[in-house]
PDB file of N, CA, C, O and CB in Angstrom:
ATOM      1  N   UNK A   1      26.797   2.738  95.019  1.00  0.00           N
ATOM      2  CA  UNK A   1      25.467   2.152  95.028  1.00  0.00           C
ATOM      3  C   UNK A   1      24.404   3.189  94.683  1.00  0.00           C
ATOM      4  O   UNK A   1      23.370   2.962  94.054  1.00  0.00           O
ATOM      5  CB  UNK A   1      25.174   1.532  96.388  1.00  0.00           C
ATOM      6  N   UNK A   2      24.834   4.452  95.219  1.00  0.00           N
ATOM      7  CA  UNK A   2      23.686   5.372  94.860  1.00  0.00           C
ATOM      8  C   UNK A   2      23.826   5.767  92.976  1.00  0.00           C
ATOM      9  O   UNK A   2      23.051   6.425  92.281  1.00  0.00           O
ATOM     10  CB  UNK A   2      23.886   6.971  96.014  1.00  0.00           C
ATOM     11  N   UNK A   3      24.971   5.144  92.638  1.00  0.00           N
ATOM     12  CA  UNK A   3      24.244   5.837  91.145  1.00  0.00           C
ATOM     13  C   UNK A   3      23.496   5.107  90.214  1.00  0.00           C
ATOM     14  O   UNK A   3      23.130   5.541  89.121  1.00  0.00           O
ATOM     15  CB  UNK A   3      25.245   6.368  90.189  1.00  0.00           C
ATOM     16  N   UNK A   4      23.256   3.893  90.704  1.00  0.00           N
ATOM     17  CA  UNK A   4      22.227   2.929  90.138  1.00  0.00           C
ATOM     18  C   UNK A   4      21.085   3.380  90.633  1.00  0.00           C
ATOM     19  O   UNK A   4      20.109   2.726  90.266  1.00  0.00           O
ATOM     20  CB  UNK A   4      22.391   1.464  90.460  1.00  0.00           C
ATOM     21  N   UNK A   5      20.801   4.541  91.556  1.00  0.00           N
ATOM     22  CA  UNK A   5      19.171   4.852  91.315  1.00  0.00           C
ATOM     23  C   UNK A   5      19.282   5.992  90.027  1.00  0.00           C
ATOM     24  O   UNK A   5      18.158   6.378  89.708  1.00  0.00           O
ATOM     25  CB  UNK A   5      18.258   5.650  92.977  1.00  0.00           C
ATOM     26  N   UNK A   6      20.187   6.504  89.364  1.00  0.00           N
ATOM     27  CA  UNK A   6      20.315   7.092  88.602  1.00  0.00           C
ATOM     28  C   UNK A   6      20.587   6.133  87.190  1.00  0.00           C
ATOM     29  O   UNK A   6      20.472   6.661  86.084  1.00  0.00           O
ATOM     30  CB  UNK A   6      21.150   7.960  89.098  1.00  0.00           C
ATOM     31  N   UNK A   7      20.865   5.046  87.293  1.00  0.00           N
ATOM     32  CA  UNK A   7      21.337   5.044  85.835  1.00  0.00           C
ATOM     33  C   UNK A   7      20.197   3.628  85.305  1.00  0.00           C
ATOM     34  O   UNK A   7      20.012   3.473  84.098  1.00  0.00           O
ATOM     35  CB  UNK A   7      23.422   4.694  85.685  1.00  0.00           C
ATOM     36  N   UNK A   8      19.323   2.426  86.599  1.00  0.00           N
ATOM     37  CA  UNK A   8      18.576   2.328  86.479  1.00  0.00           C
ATOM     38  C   UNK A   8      17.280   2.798  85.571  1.00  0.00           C
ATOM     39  O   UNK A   8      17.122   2.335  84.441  1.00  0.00           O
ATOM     40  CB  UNK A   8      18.768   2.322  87.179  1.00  0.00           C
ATOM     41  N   UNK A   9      16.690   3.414  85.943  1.00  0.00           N
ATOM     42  CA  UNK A   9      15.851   4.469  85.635  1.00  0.00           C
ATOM     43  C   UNK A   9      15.934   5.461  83.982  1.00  0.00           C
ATOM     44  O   UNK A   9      15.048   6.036  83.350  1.00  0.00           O
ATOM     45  CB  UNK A   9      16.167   5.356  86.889  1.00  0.00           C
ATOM     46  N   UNK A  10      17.149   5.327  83.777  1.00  0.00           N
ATOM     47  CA  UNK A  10      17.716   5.972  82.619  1.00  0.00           C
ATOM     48  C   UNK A  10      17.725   4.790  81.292  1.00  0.00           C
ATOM     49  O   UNK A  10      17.437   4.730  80.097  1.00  0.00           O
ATOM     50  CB  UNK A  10      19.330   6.544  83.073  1.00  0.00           C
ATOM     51  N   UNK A  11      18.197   4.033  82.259  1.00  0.00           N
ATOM     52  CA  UNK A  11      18.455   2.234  81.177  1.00  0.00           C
ATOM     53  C   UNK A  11      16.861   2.006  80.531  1.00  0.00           C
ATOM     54  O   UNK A  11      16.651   1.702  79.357  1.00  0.00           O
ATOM     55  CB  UNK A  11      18.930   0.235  82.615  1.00  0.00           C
ATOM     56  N   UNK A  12      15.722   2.239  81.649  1.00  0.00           N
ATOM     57  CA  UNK A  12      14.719   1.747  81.213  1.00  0.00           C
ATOM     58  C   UNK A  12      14.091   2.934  80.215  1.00  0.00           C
ATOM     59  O   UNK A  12      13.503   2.769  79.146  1.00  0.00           O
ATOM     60  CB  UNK A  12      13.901   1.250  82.380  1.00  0.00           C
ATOM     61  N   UNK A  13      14.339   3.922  80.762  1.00  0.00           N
ATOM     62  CA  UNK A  13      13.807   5.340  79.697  1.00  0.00           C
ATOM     63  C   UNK A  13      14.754   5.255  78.258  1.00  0.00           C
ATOM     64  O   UNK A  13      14.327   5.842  77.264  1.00  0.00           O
ATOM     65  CB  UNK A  13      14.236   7.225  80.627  1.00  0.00           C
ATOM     66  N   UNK A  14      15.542   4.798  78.215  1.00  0.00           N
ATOM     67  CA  UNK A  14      16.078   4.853  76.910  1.00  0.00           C
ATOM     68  C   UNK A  14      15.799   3.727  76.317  1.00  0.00           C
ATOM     69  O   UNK A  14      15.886   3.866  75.097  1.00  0.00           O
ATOM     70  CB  UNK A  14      17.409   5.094  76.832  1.00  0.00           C
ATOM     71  N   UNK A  15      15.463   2.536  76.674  1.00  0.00           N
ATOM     72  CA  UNK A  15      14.671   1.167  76.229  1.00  0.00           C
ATOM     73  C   UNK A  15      13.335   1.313  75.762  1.00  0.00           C
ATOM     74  O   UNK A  15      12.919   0.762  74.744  1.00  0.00           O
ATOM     75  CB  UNK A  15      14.534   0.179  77.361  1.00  0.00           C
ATOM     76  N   UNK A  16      12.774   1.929  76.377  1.00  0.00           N
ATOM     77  CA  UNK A  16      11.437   2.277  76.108  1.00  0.00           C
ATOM     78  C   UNK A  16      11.865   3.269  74.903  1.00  0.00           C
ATOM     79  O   UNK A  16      12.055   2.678  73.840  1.00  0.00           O
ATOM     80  CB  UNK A  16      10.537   2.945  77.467  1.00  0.00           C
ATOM     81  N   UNK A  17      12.014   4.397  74.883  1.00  0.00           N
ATOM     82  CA  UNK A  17      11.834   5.287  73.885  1.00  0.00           C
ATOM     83  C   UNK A  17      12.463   4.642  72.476  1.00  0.00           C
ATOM     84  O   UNK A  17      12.246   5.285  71.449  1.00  0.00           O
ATOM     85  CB  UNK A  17      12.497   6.654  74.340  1.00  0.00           C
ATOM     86  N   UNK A  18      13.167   3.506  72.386  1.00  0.00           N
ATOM     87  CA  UNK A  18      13.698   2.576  71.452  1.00  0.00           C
ATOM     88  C   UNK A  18      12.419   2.240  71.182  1.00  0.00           C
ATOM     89  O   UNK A  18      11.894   2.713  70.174  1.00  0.00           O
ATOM     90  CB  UNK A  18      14.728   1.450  71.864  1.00  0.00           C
ATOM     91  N   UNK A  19      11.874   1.583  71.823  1.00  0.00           N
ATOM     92  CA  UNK A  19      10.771   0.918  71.676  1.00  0.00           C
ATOM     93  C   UNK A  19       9.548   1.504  71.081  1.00  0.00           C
ATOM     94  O   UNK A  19       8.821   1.071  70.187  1.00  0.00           O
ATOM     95  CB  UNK A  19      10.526   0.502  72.764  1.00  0.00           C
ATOM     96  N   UNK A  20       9.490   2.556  71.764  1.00  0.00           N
ATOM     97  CA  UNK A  20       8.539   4.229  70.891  1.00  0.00           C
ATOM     98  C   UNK A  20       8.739   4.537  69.537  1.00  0.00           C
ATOM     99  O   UNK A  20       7.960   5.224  68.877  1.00  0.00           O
ATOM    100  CB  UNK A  20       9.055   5.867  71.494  1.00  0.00           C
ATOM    101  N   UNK A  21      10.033   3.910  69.012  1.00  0.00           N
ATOM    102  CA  UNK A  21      10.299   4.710  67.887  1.00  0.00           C
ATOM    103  C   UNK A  21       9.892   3.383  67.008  1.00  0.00           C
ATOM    104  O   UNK A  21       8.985   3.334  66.178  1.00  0.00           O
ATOM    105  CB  UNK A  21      11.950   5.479  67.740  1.00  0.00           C
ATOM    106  N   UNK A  22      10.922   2.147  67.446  1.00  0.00           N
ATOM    107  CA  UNK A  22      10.369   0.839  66.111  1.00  0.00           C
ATOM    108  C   UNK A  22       8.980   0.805  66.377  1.00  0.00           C
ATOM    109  O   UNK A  22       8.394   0.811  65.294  1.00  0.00           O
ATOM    110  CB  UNK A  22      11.034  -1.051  66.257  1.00  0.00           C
ATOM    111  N   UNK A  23       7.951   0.761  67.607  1.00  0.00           N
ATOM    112  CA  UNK A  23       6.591   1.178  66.928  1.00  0.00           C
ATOM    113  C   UNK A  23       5.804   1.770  66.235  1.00  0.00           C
ATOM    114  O   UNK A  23       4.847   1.486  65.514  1.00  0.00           O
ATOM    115  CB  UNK A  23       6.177   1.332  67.195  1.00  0.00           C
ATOM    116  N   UNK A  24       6.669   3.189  66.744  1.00  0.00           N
ATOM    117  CA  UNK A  24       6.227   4.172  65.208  1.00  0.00           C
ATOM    118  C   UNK A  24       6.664   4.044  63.677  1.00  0.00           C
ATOM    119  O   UNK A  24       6.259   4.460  62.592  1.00  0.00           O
ATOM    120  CB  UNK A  24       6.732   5.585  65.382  1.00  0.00           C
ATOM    121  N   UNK A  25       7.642   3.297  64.131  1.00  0.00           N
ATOM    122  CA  UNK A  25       8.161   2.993  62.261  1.00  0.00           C
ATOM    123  C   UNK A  25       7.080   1.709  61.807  1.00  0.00           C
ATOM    124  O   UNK A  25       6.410   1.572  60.784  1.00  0.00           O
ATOM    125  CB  UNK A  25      10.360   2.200  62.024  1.00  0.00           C
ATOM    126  N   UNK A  26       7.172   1.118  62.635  1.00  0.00           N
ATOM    127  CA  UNK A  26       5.873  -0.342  61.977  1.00  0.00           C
ATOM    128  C   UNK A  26       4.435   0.569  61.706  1.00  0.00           C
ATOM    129  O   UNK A  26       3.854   0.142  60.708  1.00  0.00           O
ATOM    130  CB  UNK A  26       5.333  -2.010  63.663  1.00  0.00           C
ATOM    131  N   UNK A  27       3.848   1.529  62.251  1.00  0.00           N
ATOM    132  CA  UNK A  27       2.398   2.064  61.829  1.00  0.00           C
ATOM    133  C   UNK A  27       2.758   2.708  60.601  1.00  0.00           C
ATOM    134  O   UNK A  27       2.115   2.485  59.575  1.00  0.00           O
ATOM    135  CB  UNK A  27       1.604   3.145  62.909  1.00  0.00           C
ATOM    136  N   UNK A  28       3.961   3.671  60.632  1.00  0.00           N
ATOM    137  CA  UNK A  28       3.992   4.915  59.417  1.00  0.00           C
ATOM    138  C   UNK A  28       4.609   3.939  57.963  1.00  0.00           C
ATOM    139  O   UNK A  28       4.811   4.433  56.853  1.00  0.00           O
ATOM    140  CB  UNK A  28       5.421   6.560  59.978  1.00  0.00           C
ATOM    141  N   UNK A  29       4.814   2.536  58.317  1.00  0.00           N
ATOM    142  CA  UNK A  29       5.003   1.906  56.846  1.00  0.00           C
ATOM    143  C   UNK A  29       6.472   1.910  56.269  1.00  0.00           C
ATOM    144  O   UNK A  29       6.748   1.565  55.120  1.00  0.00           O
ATOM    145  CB  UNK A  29       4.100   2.742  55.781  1.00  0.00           C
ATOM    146  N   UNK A  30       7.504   2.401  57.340  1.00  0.00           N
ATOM    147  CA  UNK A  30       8.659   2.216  57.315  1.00  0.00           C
ATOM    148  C   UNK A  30       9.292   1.070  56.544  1.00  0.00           C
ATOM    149  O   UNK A  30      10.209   1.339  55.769  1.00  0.00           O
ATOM    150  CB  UNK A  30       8.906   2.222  58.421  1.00  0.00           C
ATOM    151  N   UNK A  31       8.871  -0.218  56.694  1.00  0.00           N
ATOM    152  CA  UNK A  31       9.072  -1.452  56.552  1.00  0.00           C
ATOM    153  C   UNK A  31       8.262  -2.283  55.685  1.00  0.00           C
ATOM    154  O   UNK A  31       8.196  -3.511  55.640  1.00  0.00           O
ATOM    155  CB  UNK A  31       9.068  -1.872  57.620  1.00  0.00           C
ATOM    156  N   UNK A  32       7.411  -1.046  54.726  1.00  0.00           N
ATOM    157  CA  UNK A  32       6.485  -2.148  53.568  1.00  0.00           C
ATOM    158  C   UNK A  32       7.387  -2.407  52.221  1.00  0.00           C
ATOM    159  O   UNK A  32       7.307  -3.457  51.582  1.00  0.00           O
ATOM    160  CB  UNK A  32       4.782  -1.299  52.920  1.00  0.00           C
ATOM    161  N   UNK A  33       8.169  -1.427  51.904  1.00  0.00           N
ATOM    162  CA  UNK A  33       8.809  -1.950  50.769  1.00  0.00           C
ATOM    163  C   UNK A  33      10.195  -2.031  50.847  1.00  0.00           C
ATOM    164  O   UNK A  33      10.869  -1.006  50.744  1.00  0.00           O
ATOM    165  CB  UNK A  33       8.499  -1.258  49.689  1.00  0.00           C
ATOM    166  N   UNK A  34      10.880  -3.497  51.075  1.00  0.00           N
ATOM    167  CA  UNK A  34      11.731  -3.343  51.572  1.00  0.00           C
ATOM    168  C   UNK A  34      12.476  -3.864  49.898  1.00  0.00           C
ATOM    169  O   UNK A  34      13.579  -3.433  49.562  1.00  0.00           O
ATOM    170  CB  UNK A  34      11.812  -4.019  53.084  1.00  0.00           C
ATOM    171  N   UNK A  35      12.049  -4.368  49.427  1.00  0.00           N
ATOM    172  CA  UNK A  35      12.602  -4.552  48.242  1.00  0.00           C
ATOM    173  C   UNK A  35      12.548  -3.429  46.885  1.00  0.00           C
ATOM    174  O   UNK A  35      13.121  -3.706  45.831  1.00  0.00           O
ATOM    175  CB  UNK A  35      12.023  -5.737  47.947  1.00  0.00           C
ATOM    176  N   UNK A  36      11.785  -2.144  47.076  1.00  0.00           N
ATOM    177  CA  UNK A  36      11.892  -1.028  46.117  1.00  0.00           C
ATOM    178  C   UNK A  36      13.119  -0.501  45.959  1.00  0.00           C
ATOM    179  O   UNK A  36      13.613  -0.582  44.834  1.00  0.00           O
ATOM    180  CB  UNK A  36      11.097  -0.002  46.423  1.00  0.00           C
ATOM    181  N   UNK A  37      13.862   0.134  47.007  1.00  0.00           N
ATOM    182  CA  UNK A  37      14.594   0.564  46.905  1.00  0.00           C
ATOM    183  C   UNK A  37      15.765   0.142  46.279  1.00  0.00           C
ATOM    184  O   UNK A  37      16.554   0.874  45.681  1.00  0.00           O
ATOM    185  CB  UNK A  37      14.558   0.840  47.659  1.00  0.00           C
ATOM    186  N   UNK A  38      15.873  -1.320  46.468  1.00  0.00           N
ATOM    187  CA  UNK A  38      16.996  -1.866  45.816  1.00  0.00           C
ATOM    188  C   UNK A  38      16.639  -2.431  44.270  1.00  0.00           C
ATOM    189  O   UNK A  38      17.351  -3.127  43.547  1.00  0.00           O
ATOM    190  CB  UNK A  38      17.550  -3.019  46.763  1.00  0.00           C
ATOM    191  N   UNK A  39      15.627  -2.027  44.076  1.00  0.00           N
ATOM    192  CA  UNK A  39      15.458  -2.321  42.220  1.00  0.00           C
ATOM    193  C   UNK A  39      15.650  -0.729  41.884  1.00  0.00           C
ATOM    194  O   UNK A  39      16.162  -0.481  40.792  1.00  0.00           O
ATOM    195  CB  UNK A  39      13.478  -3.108  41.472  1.00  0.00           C
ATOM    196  N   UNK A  40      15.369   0.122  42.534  1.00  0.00           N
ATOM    197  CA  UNK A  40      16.127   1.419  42.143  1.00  0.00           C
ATOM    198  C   UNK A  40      16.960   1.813  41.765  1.00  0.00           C
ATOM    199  O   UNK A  40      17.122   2.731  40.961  1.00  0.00           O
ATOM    200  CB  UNK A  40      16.303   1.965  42.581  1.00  0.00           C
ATOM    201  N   UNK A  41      17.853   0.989  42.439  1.00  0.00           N
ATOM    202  CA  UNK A  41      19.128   1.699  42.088  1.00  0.00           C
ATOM    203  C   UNK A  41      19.377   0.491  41.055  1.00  0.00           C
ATOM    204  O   UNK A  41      19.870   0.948  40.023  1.00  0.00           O
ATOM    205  CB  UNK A  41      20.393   2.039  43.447  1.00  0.00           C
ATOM    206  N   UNK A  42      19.250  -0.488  41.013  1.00  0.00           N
ATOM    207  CA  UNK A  42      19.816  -0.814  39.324  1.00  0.00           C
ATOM    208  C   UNK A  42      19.489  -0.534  38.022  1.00  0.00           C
ATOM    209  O   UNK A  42      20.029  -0.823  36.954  1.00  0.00           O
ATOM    210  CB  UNK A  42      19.792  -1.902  39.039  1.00  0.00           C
ATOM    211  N   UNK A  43      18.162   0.294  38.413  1.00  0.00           N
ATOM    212  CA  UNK A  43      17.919   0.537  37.243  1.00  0.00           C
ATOM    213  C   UNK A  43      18.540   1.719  36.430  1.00  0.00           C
ATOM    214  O   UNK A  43      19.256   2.506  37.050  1.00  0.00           O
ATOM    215  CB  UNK A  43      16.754   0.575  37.273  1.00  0.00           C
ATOM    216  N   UNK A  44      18.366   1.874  35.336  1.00  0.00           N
ATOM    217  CA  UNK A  44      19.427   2.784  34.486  1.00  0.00           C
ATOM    218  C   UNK A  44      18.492   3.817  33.963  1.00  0.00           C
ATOM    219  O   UNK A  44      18.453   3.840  32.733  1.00  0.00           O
ATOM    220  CB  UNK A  44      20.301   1.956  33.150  1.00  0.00           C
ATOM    221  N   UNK A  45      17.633   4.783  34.643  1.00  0.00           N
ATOM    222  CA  UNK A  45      17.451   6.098  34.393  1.00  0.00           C
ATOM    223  C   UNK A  45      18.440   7.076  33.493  1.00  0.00           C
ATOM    224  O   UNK A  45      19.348   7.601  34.137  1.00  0.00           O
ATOM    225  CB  UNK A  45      17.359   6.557  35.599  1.00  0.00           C
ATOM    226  N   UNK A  46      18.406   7.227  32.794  1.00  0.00           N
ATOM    227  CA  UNK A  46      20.036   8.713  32.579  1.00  0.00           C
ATOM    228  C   UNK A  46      19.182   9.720  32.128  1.00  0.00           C
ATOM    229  O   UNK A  46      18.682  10.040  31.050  1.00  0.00           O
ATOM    230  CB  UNK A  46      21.687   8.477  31.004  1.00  0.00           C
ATOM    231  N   UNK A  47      19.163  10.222  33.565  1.00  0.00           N
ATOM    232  CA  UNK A  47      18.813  11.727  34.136  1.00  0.00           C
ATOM    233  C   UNK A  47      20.186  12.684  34.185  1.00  0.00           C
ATOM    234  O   UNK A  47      20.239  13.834  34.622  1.00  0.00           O
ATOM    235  CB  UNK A  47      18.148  11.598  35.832  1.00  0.00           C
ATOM    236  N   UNK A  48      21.283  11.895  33.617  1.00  0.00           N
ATOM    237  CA  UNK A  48      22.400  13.466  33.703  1.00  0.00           C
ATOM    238  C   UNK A  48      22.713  13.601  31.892  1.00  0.00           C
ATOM    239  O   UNK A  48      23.671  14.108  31.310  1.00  0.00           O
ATOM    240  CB  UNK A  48      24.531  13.090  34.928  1.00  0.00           C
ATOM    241  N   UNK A  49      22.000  13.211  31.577  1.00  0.00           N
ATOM    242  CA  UNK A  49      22.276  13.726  30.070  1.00  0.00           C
ATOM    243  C   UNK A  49      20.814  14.381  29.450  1.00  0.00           C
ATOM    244  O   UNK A  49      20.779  14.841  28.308  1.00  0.00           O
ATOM    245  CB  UNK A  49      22.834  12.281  29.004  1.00  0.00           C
TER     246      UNK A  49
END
């Protein structure tokens, strides 16, 4: 019983800091172009010649 005051407490600190981080990804714009990247790569650059 006593290690649920330990692992309690831990559950919620690691929930939260989840939570710290997808907030910081929604301000810094993480999630505006979600469709660039994948026209990237089909496109046909030839940068090794």
């Amino acid at each position: 019983m006593n290690i649920l005051v330990f692992l309690i407490p831990i559950a919620l600190a690691l929930g939260l800091a989840g939570l710290c981080a997808f907030l910081w990804s929604l301000r810094t714009g993480q999630y505006e172009d979600l469709d660039g990247a994948a026209v990237r790569v089909l496109q046909d650059d030839d940068l090794a010649s």
